[in-house]
C-alpha positions as CSV (number, residue, x, y, z in Angstrom):
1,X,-26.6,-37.2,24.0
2,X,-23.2,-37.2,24.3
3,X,-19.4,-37.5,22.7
4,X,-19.0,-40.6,21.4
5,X,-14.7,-40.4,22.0
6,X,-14.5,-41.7,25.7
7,X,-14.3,-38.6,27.2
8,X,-17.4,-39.0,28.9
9,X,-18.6,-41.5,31.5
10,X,-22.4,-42.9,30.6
11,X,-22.8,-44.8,33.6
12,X,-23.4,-41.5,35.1
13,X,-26.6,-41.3,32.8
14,X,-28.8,-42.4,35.7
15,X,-28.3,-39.3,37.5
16,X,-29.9,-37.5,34.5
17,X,-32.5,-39.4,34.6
18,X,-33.3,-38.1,38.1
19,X,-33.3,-34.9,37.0
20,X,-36.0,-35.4,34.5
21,X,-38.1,-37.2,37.0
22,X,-37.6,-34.4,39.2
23,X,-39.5,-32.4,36.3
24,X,-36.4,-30.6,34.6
25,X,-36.6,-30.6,30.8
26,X,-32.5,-29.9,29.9
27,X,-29.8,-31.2,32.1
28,X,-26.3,-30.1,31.4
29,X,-23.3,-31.9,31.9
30,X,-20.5,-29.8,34.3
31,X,-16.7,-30.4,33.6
32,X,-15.5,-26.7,35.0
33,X,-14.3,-27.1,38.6
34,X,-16.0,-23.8,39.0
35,X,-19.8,-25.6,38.5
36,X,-18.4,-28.7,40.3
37,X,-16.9,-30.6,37.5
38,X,-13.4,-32.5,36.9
39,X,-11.0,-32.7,34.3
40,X,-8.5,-35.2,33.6
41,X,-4.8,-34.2,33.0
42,X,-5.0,-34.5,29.0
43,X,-8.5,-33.7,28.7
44,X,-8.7,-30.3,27.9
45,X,-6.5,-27.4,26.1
46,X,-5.3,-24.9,28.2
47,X,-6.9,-22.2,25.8
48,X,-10.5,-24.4,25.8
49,X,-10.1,-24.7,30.1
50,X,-9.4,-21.4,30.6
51,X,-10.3,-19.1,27.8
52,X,-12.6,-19.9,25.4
53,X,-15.3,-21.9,27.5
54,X,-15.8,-20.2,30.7
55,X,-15.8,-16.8,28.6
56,X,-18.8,-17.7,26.2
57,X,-20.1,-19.9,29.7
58,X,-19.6,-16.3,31.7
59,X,-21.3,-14.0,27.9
60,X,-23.9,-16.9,27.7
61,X,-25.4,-16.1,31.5
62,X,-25.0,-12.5,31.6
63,X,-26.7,-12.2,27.8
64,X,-29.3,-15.2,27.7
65,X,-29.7,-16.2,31.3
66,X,-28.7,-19.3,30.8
67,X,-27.9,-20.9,34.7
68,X,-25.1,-22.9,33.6
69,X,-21.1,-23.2,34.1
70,X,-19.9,-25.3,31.0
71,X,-21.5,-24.0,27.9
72,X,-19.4,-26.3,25.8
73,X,-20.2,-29.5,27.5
74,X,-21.2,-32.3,25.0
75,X,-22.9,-34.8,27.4
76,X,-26.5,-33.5,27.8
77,X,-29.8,-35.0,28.5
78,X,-33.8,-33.2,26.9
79,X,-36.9,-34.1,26.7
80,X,-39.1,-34.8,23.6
81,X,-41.4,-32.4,24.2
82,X,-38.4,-29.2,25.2
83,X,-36.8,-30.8,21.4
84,X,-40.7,-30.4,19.8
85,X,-40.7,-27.0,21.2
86,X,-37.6,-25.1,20.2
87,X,-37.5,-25.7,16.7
88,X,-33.5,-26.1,16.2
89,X,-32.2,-24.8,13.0
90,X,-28.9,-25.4,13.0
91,X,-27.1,-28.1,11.5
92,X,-23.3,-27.6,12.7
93,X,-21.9,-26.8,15.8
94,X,-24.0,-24.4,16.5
95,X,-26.5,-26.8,16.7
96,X,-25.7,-27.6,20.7
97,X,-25.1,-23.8,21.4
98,X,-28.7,-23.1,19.9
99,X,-30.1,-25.7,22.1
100,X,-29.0,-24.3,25.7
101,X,-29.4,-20.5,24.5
102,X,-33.4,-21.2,22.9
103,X,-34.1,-23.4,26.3
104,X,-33.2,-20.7,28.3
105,X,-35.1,-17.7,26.0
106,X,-38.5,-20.1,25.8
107,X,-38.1,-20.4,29.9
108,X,-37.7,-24.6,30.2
109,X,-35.8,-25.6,33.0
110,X,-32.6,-26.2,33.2
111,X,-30.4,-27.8,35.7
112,X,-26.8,-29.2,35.7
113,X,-24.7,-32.1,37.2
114,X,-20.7,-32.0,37.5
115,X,-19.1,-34.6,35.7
116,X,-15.7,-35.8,34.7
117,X,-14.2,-35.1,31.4
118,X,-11.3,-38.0,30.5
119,X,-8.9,-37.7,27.7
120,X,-10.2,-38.5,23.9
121,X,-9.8,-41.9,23.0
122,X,-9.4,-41.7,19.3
123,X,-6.7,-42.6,17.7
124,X,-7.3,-42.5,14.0
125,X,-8.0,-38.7,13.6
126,X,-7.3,-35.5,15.7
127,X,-10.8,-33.6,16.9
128,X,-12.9,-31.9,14.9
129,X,-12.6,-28.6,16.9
130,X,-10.7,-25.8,16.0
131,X,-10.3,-23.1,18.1
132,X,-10.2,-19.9,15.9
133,X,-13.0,-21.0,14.0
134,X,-15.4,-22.3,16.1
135,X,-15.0,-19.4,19.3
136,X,-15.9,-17.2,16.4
137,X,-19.0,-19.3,15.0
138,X,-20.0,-19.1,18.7
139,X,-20.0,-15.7,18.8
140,X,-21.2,-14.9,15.7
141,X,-24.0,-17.1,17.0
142,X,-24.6,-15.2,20.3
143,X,-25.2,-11.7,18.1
144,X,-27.6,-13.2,16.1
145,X,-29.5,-14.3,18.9
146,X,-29.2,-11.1,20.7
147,X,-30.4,-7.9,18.4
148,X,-30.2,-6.0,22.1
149,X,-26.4,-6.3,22.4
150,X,-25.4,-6.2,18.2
151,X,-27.8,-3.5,17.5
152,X,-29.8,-1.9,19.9
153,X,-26.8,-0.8,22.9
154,X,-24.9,0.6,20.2
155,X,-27.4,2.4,18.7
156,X,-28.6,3.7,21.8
157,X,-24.8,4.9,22.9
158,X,-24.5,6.6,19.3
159,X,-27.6,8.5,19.5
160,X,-26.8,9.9,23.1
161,X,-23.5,11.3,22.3
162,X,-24.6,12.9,19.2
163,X,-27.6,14.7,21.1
164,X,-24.8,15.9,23.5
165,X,-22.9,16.9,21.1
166,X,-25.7,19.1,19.6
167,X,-26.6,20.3,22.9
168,X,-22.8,21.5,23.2
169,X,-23.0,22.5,19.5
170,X,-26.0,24.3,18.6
171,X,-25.5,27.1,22.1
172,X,-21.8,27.2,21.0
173,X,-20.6,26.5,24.2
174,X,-16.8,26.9,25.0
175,X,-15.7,24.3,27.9
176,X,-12.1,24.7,29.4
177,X,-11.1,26.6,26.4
178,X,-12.9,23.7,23.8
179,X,-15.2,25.3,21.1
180,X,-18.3,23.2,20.1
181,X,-19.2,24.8,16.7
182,X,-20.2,23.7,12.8
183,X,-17.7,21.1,13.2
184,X,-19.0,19.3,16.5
185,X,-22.6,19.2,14.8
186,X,-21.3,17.5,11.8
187,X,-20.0,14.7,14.1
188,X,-22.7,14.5,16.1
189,X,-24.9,14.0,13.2
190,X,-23.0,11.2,12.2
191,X,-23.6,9.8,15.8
192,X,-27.6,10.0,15.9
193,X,-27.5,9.0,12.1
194,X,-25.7,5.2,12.8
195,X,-27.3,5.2,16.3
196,X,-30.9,5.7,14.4
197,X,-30.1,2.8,11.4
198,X,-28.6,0.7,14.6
199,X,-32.1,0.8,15.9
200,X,-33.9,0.1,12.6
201,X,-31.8,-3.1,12.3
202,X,-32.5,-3.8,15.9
203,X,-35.9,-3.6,15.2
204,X,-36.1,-5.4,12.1
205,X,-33.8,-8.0,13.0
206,X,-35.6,-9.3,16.3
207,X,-39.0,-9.2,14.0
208,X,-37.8,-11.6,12.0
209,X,-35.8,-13.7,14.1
210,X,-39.6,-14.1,15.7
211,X,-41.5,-14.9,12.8
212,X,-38.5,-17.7,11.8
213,X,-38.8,-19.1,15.3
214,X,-35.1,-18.1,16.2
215,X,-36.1,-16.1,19.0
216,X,-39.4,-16.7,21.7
217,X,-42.6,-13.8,20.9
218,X,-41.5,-10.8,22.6
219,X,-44.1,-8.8,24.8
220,X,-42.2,-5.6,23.8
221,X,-42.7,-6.2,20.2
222,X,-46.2,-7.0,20.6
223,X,-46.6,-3.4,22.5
224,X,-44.4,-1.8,19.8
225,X,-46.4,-3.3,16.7
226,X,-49.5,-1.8,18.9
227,X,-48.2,1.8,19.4
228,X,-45.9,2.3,16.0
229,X,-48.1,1.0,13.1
230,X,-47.7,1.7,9.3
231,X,-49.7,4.8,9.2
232,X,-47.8,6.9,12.4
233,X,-44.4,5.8,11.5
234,X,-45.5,7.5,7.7
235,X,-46.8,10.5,9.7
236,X,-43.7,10.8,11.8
237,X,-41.3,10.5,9.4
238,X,-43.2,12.8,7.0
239,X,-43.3,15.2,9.4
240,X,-39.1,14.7,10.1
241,X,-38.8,15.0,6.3
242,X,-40.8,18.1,5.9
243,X,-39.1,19.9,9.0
244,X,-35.3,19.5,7.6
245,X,-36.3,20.2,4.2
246,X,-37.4,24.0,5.7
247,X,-34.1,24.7,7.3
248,X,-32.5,23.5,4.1
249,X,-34.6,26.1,3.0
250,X,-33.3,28.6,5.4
251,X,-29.8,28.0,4.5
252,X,-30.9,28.6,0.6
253,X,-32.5,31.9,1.5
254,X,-29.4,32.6,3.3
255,X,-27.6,32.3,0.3
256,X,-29.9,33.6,-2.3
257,X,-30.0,37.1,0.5
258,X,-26.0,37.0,-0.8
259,X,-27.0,37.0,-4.2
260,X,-25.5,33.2,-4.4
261,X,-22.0,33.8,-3.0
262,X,-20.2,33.6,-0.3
263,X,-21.6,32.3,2.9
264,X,-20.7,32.6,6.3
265,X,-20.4,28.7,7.0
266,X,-20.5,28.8,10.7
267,X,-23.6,30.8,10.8
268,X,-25.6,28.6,7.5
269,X,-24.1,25.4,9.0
270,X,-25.9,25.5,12.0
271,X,-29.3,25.2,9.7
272,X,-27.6,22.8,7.1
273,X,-26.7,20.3,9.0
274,X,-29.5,19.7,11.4
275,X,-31.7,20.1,7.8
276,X,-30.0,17.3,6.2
277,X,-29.8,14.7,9.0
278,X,-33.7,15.6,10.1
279,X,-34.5,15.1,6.0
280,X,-32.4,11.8,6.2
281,X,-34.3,10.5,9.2
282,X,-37.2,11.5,8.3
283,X,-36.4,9.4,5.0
284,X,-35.2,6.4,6.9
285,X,-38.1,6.4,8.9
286,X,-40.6,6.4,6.2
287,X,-39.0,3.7,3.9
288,X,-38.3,1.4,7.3
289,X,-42.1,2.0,8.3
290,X,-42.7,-0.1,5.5
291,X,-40.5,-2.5,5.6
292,X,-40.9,-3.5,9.5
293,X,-44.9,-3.4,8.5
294,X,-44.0,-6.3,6.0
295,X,-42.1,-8.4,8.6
296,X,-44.2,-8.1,11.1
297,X,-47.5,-8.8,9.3
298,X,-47.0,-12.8,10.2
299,X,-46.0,-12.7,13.5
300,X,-49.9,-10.3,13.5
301,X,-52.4,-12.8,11.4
């Protein structure tokens, strides 16, 4: 498969076939000097060489494994069978980038062959590429594909600064003349609370994609669905809801000892506002039980 614009050489199309014969089930064409390749003066945007392609080439490797140079390249050679067995959705350009990054995810091998990339030959209309457009259609594709970078890295960052901040917070440490009080909980809280949904969508997000085929079964899924069924995630985040709702009714006995004025907001906030984000994940948890229990009943039967 391949450009139809001249910018590729099909007599070279015998050296693919090799490949295959030599059991490979995707072959990538090269044009990057860096993977061997060689581009013609003319051939190639500066932003496209330089940029663009050996950046989502480089993010592409490091995210999906995939053991190319030239993510981009348009002259590419699979097999029947590897076609059968990835399932392509796509329908636009993302279409070829789905190809290389599902090959690499379902484990088919994959091997590549420099080339020469010559100036396009058309004449009666400019390309179809745009380069705004599509580099962000790539990398809106990439975070689809990749719950563990969108969702689950961030999450995971969130929710370990806010549990230091409440280990700085709830002691009321002072550090070089810095105070963690009231106020350093309520930001921390704020942390664990996005980190926490961040994991939810993580989680729901790579159930789906495996029950739609976007993404290859995941042994890590399989171990979670084992471990966290419908019945302890209900359990756990009753127990999360229950546990805030009592120091929300600390903070209420606090008040009522005042006769319902004033309150010293340093001392009740310290039970407030661990109560209210243990009652909100505790919530979260029970509500998201359920719905990860729906998605994941297919990818079960």
């Amino acid at each position: 498969m391949g450009d139809a614009d001249q910018s590729y050489g099909f007599s070279e199309v015998d050296r693919f076939v090799k490949k295959f014969q030599e059991g490979f089930e995707l072959v990538m064409g090269c044009r990057l000097p860096n993977g061997g390749g060689r581009i013609m003066p003319g051939a190639m945007p500066f932003s496209h060489r330089w940029l663009g392609n050996p950046l989502f080439s480089r993010m592409a490797r490091h995210m999906f494994a995939v053991p190319i140079h030239d993510f981009y390249c348009g002259l590419r050679g699979f097999t029947r069978e590897l076609y059968g067995r990835l399932g392509l959705r796509c329908e636009g350009m993302e279409f070829a980038t789905e190809m290389i990054i599902k090959a690499s995810l379902h484990g088919a091998r994959i091997s590549e062959i420099p080339i020469t990339l010559h100036p396009d030959g058309r004449k009666t209309h400019a390309p179809h590429l745009r380069t705004i457009r599509d580099g962000w259609r790539t990398l809106r594709f990439f975070l689809i594909l990749s719950p563990k970078m969108l969702f689950l890295a961030p999450g995971f960052f969130l929710v370990l600064l806010g549990l230091t901040g409440y280990a700085l917070a709830l002691p009321g440490l002072k550090i070089g003349g810095v105070t963690f009080d009231a106020h350093t909980l309520l930001f921390s809280s704020l942390a664990i609370l996005m980190g926490y949904q961040s994991f939810l969508f993580a989680l729901c997000a790579k159930t789906f994609a495996i029950n739609e085929g976007l993404l290859p079964r995941d042994p890590r899924i399989d171990w979670f669905f084992k471990i966290m069924y419908l019945e302890r995630g209900l359990a756990i985040g009753s127990l999360a809801f229950v546990a805030g709702l009592i120091l929300l009714g600390v903070v209420v006995l606090q008040w009522k000892s005042v006769d319902f004025g004033h309150l010293d907001y340093a001392v009740t906030m310290r039970w407030a506002i661990p109560g209210a984000t243990l009652t909100s994940l505790g919530f979260q948890t029970i509500l998201s039980s359920f719905f990860v229990s729906v998605l994941g009943m297919k990818r079960r039967l």
